[in-house]
DRENKE-371285 format. One record per atom (N, C-alpha, C, O): residue in one letter; x, y, z. Coordinates in pm, whole numbers, plus 50000, padded with zeros to 5 digits. Example, Ala and Ser with C-alpha at 12.3 -4.5 7.8 and 13.67 -1.06 7.14 Angstrom:
2
(r "A", (51319, 49431, 50780)),
(r "A", (51230, 49550, 50780)),
(r "A", (51320, 49670, 50780)),
(r "A", (51424, 49668, 50846)),
(r "S", (51285, 49775, 50708)),
(r "S", (51367, 49894, 50714)),
(r "S", (51290, 50003, 50787)),
(r "S", (51341, 50114, 50804)),
This chain:
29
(r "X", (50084, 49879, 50000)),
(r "X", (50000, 50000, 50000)),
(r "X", (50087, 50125, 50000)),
(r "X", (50070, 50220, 49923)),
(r "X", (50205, 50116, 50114)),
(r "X", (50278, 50233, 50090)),
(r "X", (50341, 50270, 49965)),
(r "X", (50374, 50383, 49928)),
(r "X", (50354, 50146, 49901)),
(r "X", (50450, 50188, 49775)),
(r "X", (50360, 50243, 49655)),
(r "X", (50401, 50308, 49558)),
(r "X", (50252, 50211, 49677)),
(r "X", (50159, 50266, 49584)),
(r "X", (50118, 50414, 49594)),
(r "X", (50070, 50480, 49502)),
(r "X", (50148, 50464, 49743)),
(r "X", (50124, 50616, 49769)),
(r "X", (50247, 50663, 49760)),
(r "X", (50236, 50783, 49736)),
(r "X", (50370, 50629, 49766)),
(r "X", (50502, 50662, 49720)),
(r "X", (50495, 50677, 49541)),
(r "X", (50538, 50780, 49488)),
(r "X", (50452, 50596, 49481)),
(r "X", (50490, 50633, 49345)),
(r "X", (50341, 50714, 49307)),
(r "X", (50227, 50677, 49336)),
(r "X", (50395, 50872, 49212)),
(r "X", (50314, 50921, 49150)),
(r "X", (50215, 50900, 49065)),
(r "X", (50101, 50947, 49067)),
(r "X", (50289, 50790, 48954)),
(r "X", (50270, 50729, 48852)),
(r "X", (50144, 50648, 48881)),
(r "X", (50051, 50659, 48801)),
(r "X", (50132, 50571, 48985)),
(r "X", (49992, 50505, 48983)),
(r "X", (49903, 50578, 49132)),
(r "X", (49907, 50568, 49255)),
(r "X", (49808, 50668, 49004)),
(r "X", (49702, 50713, 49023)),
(r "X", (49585, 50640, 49090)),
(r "X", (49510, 50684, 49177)),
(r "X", (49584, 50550, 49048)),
(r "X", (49450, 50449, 49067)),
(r "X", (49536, 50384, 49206)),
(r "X", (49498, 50433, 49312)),
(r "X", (49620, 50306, 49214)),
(r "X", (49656, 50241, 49305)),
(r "X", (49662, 50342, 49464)),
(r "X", (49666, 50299, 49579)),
(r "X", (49661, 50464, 49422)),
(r "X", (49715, 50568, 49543)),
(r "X", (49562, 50585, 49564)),
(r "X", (49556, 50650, 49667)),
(r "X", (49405, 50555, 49511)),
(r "X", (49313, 50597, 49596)),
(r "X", (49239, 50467, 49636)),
(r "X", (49142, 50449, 49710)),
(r "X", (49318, 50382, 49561)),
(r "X", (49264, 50178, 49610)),
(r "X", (49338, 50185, 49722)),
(r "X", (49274, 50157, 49823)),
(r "X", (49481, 50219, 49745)),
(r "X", (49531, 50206, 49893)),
(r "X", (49480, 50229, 49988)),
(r "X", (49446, 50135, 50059)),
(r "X", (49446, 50395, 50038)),
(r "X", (49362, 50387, 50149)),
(r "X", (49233, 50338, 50147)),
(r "X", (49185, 50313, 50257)),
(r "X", (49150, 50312, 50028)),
(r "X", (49059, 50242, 50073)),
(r "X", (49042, 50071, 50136)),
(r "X", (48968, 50027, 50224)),
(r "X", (49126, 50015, 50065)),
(r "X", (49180, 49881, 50110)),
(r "X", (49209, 49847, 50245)),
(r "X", (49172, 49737, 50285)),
(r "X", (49275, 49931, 50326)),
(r "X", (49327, 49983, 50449)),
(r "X", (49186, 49968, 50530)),
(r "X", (49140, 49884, 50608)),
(r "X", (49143, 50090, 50472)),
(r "X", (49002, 50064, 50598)),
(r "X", (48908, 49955, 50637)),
(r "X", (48862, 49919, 50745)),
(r "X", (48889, 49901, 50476)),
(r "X", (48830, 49759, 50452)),
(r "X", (48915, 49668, 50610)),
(r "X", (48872, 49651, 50724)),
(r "X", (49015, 49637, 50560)),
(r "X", (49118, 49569, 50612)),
(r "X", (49099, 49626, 50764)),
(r "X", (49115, 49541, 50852)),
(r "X", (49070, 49743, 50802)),
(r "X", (49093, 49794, 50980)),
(r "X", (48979, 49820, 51005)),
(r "X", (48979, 49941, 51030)),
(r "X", (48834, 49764, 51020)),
(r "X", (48690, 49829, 51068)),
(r "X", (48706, 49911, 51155)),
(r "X", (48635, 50012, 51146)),
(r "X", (48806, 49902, 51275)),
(r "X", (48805, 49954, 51409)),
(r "X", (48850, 50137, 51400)),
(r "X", (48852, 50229, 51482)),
(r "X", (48886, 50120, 51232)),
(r "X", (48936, 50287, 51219)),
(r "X", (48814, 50359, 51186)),
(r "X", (48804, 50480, 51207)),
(r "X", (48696, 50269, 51123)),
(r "X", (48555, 50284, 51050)),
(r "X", (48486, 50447, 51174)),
(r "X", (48374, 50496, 51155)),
């Protein structure tokens, strides 16, 4: 996930990351 918000280049992957994250952590919900 971090490396996907590290690189510019993928657009799509940098707004799937944090969503994935939350999926993945309910308790942050």
């Amino acid at each position: 996930i971090l490396a996907g918000l590290i690189k510019p280049n993928h657009g799509t992957l940098n707004v799937q990351g944090p969503t994935g994250f939350v999926f993945q952590n309910p308790d942050h919900q």
